[in-house]
DSSP file (Angstrom, degrees, kcal/mol; ACC not computed):
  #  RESIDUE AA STRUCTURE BP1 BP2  ACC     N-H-->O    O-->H-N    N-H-->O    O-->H-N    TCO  KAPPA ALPHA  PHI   PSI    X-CA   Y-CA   Z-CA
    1    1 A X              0   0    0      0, 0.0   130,-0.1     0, 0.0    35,-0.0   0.000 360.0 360.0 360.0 146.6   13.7   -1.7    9.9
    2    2 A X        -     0   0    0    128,-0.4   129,-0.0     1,-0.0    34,-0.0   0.674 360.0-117.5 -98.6   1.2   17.2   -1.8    8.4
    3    3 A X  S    S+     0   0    0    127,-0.1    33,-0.1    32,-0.0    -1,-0.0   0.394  90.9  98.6  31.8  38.7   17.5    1.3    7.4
    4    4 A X        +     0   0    0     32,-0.0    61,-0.0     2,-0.0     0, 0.0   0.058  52.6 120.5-117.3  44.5   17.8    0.9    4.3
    5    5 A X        -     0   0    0     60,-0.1     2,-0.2    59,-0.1    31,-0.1   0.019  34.9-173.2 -70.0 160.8   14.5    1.6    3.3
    6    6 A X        +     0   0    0     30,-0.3    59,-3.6    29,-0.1    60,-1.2  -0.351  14.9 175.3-164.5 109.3   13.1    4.3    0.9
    7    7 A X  E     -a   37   0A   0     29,-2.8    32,-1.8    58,-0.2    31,-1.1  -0.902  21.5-152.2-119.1 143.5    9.9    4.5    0.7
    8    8 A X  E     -a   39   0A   0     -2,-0.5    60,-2.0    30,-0.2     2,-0.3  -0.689  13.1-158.8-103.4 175.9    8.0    6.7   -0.9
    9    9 A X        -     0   0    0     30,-3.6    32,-0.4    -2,-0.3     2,-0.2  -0.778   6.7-174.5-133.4  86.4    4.3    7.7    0.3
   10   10 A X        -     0   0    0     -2,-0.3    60,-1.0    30,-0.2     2,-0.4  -0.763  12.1-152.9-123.9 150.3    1.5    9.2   -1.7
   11   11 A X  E     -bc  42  70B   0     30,-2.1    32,-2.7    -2,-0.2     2,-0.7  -0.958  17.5-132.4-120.6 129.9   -1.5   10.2   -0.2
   12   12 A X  E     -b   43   0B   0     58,-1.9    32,-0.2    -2,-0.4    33,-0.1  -0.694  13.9-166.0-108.3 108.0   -4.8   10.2   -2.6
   13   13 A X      > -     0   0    0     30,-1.2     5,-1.5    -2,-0.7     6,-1.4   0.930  17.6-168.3 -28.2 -64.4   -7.1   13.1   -2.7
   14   14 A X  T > 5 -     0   0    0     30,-2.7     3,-3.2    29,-0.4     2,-1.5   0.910  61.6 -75.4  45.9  65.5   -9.8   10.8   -4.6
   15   15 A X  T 3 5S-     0   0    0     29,-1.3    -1,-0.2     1,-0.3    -2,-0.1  -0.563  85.6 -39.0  75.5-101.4  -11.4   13.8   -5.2
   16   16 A X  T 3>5S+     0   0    0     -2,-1.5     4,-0.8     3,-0.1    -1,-0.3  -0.103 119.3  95.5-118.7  12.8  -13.3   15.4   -2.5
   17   17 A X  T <45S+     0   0    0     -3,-3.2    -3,-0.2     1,-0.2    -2,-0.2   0.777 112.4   8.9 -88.0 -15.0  -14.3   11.5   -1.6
   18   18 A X  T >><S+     0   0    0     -5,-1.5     4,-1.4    -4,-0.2     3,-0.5   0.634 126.1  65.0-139.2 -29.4  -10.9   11.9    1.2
   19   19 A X  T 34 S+     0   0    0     -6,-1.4    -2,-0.1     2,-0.2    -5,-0.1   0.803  92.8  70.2 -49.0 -42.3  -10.1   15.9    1.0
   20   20 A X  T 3< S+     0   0    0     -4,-0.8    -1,-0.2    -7,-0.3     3,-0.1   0.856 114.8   9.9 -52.7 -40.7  -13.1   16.3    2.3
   21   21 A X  T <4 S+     0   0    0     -3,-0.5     2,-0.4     1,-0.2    93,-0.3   0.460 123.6  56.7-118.1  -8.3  -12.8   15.2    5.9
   22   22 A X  S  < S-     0   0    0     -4,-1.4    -1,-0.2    92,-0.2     5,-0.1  -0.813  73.7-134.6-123.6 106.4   -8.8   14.7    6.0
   23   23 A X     >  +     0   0    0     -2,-0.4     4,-0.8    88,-0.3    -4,-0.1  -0.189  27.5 178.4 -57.4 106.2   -6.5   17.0    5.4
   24   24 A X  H  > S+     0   0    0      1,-0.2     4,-4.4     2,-0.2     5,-0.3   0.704  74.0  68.5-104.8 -12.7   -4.2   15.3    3.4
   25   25 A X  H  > S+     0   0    0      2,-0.2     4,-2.4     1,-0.2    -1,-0.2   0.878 108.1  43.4 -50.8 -42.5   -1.9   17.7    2.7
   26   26 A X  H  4 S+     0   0    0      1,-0.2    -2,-0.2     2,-0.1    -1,-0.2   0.698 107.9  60.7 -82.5   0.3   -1.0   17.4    6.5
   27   27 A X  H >X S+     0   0    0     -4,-0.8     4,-2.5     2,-0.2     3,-1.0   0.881 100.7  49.7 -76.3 -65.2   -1.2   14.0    6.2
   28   28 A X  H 3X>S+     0   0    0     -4,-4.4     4,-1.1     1,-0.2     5,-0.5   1.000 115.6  45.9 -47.7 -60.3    1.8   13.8    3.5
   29   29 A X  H 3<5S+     0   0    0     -4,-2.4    -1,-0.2    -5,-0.3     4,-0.2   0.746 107.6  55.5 -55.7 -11.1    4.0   16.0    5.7
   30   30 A X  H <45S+     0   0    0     -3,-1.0    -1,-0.2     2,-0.1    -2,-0.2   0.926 116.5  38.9 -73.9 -58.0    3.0   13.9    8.7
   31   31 A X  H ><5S+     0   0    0     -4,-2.5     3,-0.5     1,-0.2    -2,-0.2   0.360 101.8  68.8 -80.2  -1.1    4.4   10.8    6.7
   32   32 A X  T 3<5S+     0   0    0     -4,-1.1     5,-0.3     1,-0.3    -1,-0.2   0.660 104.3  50.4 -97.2 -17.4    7.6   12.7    4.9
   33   33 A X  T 3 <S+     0   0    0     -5,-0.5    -1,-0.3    -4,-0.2    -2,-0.2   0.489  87.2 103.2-100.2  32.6    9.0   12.7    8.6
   34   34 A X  S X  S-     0   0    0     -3,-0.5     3,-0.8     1,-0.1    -3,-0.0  -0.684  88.2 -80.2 -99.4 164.3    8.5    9.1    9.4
   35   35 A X  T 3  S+     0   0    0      1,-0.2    -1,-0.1    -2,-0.2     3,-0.1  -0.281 115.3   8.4 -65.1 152.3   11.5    6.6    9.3
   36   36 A X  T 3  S+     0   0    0      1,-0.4   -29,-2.8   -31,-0.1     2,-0.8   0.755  90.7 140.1  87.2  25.4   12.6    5.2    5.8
   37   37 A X  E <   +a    7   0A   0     -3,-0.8    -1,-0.4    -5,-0.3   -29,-0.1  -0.967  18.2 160.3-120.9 110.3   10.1    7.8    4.5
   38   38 A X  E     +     0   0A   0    -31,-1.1     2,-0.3    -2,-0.8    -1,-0.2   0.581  66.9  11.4 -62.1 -36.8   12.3    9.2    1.3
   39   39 A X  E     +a    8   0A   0    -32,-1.8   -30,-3.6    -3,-0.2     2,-0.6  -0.801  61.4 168.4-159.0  99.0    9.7   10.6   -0.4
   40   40 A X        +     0   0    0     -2,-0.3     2,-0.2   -32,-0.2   -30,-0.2  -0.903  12.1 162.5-145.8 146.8    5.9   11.5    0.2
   41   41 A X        -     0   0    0     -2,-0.6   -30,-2.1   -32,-0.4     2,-0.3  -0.603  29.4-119.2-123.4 158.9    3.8   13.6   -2.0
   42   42 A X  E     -b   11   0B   0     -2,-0.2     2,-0.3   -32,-0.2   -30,-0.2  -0.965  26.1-179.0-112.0 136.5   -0.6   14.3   -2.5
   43   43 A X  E     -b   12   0B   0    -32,-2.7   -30,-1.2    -2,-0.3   -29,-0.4  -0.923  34.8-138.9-126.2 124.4   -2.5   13.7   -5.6
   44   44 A X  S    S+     0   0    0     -2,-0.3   -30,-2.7     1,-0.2   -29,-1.3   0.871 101.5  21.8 -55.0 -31.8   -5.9   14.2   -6.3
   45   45 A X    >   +     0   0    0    -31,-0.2     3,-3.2   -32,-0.2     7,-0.3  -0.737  57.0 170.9-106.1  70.4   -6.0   10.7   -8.2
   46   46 A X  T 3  S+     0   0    0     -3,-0.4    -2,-0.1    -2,-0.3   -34,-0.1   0.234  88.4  55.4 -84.9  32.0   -3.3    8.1   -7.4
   47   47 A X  T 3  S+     0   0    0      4,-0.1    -1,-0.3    33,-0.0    -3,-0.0   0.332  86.8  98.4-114.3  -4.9   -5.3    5.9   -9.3
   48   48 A X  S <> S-     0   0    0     -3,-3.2     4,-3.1     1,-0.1     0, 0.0  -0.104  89.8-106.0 -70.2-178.9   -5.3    8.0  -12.5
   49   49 A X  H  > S+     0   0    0      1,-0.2     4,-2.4     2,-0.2     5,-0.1   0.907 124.9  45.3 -57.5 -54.6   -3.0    7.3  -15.3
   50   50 A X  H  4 S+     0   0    0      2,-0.2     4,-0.3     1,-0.2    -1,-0.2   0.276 111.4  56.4 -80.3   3.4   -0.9   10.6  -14.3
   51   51 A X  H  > S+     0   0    0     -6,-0.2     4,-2.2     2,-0.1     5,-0.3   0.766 109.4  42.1 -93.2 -77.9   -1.1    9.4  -10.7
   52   52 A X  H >X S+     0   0    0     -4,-3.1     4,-2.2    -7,-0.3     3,-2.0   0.897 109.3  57.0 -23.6 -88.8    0.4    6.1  -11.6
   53   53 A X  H 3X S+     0   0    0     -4,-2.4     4,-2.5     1,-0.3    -1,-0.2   0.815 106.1  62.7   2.2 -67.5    3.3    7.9  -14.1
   54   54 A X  H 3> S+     0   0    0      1,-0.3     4,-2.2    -4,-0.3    -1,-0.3   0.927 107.3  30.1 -66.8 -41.2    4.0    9.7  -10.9
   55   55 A X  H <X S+     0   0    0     -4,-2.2     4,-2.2    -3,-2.0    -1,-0.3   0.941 116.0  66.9 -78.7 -30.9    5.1    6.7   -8.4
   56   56 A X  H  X S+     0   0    0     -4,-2.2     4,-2.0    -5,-0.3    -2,-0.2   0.998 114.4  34.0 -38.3 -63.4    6.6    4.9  -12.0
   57   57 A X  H >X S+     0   0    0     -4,-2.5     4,-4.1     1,-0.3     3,-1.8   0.905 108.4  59.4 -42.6 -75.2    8.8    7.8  -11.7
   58   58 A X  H 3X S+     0   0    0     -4,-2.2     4,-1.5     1,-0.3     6,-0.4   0.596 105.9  49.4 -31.6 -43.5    9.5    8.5   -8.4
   59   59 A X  H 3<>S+     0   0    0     -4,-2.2     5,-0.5    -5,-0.2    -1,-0.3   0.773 114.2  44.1 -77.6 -18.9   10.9    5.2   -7.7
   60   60 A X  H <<5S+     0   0    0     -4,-2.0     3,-0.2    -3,-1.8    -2,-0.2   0.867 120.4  42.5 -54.2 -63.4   13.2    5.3  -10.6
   61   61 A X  H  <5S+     0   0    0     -4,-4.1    -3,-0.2     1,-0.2    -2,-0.2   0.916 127.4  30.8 -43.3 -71.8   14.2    9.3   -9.8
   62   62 A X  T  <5S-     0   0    0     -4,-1.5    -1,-0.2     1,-0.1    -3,-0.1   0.149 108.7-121.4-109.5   7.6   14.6    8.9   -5.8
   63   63 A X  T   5 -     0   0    0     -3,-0.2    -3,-0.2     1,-0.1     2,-0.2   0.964  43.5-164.3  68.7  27.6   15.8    5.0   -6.3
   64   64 A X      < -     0   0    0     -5,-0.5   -57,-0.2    -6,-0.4    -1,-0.1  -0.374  18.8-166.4 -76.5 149.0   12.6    4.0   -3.9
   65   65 A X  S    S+     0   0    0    -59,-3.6   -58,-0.2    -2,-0.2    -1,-0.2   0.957  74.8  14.2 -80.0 -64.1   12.5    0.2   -2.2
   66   66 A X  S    S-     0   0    0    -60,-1.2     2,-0.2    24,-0.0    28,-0.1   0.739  70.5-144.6-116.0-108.0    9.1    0.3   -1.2
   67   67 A X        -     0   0    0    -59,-0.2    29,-1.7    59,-0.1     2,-0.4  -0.084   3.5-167.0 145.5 127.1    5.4    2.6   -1.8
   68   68 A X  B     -d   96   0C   0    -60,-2.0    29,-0.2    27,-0.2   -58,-0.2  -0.867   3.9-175.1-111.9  93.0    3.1    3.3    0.3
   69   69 A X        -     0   0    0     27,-1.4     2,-0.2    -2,-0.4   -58,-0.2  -0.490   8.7-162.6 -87.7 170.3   -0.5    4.8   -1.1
   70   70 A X  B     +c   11   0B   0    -60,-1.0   -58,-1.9    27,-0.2    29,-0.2  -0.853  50.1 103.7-138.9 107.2   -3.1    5.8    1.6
   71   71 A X  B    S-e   99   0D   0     27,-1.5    30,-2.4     1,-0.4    29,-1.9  -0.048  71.3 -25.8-131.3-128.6   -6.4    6.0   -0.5
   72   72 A X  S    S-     0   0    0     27,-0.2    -1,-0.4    28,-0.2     2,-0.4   0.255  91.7 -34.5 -76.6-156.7   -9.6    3.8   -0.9
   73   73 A X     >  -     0   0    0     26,-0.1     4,-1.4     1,-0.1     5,-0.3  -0.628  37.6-136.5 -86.1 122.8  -10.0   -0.1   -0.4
   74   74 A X  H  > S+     0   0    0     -2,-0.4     4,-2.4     1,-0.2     3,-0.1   0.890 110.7  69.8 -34.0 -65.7   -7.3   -2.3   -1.3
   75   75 A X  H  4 S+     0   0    0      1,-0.3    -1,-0.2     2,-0.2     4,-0.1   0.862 105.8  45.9  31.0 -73.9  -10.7   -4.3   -2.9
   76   76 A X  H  4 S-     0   0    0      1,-0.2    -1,-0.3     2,-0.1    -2,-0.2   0.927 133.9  -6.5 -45.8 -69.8  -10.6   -1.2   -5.3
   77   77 A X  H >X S+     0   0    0     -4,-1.4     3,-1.8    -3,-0.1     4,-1.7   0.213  84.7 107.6-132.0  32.4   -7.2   -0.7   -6.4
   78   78 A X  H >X S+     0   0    0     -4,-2.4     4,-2.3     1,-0.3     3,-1.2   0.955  93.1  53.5 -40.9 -81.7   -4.1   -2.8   -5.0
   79   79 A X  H 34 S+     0   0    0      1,-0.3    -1,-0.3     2,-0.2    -2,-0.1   0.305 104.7  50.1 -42.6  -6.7   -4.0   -4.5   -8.0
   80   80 A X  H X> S+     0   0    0     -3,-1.8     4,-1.8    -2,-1.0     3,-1.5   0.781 115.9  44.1-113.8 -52.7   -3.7   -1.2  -10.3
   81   81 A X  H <X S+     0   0    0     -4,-1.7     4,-1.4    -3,-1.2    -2,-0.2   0.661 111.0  54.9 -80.9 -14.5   -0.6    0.4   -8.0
   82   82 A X  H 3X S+     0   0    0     -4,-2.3     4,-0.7    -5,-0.3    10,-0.3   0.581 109.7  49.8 -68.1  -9.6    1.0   -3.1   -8.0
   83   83 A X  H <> S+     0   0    0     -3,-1.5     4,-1.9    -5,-0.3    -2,-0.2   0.794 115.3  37.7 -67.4 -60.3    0.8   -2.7  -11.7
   84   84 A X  H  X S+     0   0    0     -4,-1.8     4,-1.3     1,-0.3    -3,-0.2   0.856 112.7  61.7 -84.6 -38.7    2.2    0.6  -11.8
   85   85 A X  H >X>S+     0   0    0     -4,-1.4     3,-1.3    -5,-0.2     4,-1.1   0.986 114.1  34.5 -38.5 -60.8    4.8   -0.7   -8.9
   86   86 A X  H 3<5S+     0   0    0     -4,-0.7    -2,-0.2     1,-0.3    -1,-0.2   0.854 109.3  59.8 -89.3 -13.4    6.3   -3.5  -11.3
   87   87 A X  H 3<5S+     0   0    0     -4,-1.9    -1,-0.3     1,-0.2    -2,-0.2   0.932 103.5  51.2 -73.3 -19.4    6.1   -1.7  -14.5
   88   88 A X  H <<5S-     0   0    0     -4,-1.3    -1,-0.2    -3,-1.3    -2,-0.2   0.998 133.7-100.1 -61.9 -50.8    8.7    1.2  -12.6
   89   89 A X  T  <5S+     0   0    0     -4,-1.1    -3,-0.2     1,-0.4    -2,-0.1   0.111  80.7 130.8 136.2 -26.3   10.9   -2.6  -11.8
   90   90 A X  S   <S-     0   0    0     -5,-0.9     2,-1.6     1,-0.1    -1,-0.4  -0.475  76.4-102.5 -93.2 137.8    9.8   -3.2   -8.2
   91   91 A X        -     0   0    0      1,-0.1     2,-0.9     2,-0.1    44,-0.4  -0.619  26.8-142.2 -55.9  80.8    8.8   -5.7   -7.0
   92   92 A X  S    S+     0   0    0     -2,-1.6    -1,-0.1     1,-0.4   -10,-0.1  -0.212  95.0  71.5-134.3  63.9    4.8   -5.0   -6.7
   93   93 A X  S    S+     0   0    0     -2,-0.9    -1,-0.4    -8,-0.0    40,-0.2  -0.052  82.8  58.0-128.7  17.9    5.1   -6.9   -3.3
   94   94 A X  S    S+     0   0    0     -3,-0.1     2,-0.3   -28,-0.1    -2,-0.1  -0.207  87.7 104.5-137.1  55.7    6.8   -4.7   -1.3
   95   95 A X        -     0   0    0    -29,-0.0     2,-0.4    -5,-0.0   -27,-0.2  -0.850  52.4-166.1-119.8 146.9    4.1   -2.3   -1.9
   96   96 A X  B     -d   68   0C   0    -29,-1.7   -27,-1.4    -2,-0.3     2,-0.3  -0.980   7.6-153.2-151.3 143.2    1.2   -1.5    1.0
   97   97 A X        -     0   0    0     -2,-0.4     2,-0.4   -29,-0.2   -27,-0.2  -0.794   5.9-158.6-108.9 143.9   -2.0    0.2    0.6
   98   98 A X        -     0   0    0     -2,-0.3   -27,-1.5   -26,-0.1     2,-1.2  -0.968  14.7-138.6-132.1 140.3   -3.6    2.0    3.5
   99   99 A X  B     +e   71   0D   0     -2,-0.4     4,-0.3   -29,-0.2   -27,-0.2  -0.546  40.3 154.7 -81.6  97.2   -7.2    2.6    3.4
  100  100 A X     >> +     0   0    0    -29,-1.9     5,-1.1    -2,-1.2     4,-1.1   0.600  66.0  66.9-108.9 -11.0   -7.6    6.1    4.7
  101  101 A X  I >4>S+     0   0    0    -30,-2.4     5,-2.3     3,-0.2     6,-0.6   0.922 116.0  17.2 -62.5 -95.5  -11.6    6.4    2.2
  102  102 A X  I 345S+     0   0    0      1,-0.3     4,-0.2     3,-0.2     5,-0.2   0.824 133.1  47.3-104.6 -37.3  -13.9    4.1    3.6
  103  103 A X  I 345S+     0   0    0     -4,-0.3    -1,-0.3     3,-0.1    -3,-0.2   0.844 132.3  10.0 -56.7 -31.0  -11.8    3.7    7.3
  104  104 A X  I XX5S+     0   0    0     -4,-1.1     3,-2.6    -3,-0.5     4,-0.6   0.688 129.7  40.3 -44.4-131.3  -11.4    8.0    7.6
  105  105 A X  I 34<S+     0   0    0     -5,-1.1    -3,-0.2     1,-0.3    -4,-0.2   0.270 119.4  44.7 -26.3 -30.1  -13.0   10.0    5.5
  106  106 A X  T 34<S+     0   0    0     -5,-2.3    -1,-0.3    -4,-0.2    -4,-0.1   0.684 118.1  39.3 -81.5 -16.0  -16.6    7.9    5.5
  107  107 A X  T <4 S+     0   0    0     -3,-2.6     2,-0.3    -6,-0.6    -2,-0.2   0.670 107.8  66.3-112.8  -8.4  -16.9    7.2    8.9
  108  108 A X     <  -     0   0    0     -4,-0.6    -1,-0.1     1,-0.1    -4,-0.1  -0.952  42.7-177.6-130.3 150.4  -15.8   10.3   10.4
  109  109 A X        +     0   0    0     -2,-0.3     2,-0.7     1,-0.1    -1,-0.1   0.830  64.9  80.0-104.3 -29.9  -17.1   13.7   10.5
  110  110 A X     >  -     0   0    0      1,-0.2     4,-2.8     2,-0.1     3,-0.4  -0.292  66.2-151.6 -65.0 118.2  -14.6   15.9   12.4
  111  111 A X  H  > S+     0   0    0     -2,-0.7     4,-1.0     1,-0.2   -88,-0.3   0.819  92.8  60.7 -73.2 -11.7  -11.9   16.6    9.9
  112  112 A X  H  > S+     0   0    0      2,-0.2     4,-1.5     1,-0.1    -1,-0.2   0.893 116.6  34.1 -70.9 -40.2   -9.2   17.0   13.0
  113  113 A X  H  > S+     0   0    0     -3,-0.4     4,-2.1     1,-0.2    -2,-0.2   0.886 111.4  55.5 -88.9 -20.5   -9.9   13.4   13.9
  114  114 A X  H  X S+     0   0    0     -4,-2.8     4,-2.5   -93,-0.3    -1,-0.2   0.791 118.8  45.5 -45.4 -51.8  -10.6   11.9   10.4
  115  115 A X  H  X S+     0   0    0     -4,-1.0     4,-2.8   -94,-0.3    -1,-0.2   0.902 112.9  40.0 -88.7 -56.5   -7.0   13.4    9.9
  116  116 A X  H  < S+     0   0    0     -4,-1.5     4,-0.4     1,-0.2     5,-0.4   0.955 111.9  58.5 -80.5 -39.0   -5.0   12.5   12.8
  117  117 A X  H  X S+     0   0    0     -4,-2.1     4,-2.1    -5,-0.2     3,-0.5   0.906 110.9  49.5 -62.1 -24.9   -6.8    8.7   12.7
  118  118 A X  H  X S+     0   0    0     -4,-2.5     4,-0.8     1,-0.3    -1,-0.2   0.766 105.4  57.3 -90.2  -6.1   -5.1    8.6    8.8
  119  119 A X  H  < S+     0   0    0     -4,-2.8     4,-0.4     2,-0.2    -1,-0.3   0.271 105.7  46.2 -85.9  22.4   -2.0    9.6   10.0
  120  120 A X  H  > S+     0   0    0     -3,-0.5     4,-3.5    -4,-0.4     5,-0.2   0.576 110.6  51.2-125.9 -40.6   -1.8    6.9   12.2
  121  121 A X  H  < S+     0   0    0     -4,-2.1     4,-0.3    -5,-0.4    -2,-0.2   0.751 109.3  51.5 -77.9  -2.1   -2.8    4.5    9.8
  122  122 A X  T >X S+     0   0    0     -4,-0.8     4,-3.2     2,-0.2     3,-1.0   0.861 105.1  56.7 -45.1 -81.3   -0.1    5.8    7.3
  123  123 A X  H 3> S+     0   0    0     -4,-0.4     4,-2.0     1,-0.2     5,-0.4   0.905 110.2  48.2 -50.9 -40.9    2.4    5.4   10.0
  124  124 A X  H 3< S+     0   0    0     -4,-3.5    -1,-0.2     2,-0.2    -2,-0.2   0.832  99.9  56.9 -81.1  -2.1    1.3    1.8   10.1
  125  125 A X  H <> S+     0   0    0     -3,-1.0     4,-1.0    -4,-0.3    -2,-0.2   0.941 115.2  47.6 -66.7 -46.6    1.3    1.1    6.5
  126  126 A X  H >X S+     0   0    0     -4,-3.2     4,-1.8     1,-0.2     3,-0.9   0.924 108.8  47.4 -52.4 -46.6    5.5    2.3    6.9
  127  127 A X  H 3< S+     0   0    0     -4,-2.0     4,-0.2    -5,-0.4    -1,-0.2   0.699 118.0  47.7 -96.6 -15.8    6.4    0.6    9.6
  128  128 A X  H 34 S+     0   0    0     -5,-0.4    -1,-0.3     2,-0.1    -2,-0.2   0.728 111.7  45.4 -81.4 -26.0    4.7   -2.3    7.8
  129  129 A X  H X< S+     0   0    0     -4,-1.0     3,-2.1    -3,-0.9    -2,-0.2   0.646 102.0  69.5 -80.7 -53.3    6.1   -2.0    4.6
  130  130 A X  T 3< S+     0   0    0     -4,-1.8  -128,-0.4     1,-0.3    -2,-0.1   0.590  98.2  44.3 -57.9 -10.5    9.2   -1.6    5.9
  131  131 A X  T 3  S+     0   0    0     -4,-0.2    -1,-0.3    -5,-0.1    -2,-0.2   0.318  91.3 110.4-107.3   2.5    9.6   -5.0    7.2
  132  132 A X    <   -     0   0    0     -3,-2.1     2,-0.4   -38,-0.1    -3,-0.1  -0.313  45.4-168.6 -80.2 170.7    8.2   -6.7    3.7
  133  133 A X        -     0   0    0    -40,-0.2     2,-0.3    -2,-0.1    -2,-0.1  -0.914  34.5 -74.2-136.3 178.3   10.6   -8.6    1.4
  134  134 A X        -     0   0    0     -2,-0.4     2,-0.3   -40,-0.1   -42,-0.1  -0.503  33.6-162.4-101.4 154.3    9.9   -9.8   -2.2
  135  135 A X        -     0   0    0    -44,-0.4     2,-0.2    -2,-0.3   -41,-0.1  -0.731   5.7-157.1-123.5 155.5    8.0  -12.4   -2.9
  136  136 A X        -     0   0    0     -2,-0.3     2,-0.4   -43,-0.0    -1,-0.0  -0.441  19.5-126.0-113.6-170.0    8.2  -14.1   -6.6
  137  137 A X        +     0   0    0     -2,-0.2     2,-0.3     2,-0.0     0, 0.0  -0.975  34.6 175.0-137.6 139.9    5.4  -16.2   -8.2
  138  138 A X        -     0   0    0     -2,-0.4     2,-0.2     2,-0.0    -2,-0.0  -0.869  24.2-129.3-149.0 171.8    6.3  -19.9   -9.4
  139  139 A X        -     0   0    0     -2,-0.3     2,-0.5     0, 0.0    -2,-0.0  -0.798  18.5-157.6-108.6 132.6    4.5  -22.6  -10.7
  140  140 A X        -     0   0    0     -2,-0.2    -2,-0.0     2,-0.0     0, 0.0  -0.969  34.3-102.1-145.6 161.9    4.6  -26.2   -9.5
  141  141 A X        -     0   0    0     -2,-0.5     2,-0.4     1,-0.1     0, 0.0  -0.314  45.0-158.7 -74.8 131.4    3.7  -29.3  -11.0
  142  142 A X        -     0   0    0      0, 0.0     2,-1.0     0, 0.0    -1,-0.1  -0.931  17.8-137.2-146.5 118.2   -0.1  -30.2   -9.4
  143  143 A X    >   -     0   0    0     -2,-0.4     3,-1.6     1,-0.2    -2,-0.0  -0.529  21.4-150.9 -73.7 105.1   -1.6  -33.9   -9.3
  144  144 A X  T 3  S+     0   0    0     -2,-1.0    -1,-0.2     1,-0.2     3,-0.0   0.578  82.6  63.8 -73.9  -6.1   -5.6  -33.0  -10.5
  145  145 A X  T 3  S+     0   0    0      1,-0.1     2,-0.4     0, 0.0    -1,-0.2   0.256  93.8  70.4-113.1  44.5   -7.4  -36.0   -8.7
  146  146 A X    <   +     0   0    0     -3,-1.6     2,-0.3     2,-0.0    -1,-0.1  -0.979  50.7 166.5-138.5 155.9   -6.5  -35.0   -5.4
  147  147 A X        -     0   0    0     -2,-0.4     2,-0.5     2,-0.0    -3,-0.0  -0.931  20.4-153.0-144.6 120.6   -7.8  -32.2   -3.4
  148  148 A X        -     0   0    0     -2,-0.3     2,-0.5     2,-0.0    -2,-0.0  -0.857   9.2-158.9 -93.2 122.8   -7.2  -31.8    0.2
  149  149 A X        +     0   0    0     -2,-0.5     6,-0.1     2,-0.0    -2,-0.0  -0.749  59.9  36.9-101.7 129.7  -10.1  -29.5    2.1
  150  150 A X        -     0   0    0     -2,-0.5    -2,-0.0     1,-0.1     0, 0.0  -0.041  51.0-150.2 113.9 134.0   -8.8  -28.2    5.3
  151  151 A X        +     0   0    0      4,-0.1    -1,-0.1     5,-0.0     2,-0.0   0.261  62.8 104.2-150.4  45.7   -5.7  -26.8    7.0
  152  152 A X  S  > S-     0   0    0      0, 0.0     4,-1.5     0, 0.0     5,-0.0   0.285  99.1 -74.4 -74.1-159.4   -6.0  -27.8   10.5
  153  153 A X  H  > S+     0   0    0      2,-0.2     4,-1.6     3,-0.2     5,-0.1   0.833 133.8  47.3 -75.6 -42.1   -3.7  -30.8   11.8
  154  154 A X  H >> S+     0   0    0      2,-0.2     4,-0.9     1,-0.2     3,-0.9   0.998 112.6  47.1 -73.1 -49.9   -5.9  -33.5    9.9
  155  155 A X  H >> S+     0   0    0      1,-0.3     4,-2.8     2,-0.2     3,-0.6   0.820 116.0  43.8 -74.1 -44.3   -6.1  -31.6    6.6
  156  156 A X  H 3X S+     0   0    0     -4,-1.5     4,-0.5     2,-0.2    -1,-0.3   0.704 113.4  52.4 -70.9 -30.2   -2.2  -30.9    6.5
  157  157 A X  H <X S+     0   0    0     -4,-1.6     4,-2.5    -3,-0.9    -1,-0.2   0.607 109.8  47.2 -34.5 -34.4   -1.4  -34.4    7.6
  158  158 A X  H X< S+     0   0    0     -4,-0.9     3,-0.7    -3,-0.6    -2,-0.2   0.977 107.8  55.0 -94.5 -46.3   -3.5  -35.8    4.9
  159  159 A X  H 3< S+     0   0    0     -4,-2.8    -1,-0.2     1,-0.3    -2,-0.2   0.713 110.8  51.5 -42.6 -31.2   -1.8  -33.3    2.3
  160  160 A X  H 3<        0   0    0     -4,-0.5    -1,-0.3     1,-0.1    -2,-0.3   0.863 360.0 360.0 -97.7 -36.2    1.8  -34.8    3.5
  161  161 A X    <<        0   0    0     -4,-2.5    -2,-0.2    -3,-0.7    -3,-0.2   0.708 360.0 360.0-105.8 360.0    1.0  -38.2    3.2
């Protein structure tokens, strides 16, 4: 970490579907003292509209580098908080999702351990986050009658010549 980091952190209710079995309240405060951790909040929905709106903001207001949700399955919604990431201006790759639903909150029933097992994965989504950089999308010019299958030593050899 370089320490110049600010990430903010929001931790997603999703109803009672993660409230139930993790305390997420203690979860945000767990996460507001980790390094590079500028900003971390609870919502019941970080996947709502007004859930979105909120990290749009929040990285504008508090100037945040990076976001960190801890909710459901990346599978669900990466792609909806990388949305909301680039429409603030950031890049919506140096965003990290930590799946606190269906790793937590389904699989465990004791809310002390459900809790302390999403602060830990929280703490790795930061420490993970912190070390991303931004990554662009281009386009490159692609010859359509060849296709190399494989990307062992033969398959990448055959791709270079």
């Amino acid at each position: 970490m370089n320490g110049t980091e600010r990430i903010g952190v929001y931790v997603c209710h999703c109803g009672t579907n993660i409230s139930h079995t993790v305390d997420v309240e203690a979860v945000a405060k767990y996460a507001a003292g980790l390094p590079g951790v500028a900003l971390a909040k609870e919502y019941k929905y970080m996947c709502s509209e007004p859930g979105q709106d909120m990290i749009q903001e929040d990285i504008k207001e508090h100037d945040l580098t990076r976001v960190v949700v801890a909710s459901c399955s990346p599978l669900m919604h990466e792609v909806t908080v990388r949305v909301a990431v680039w429409g603030a201006g950031m890049n919506p790759y140096v965003f990290q999702m930590s799946n606190i639903r269906e790793q937590c909150s389904w699989v465990h029933s004791d809310k002390r351990a459900a809790t302390e097992k999403a602060m830990r994965l929280v703490h790795g989504a930061v420490m993970r986050v912190s070390q991303h950089r931004e990554l662009f999308e281009k386009e490159v010019p692609v010859h359509p009658d060849v296709m190399v299958v494989g990307a062992g030593i033969a398959g990448i050899e055959a791709a270079l010549r």
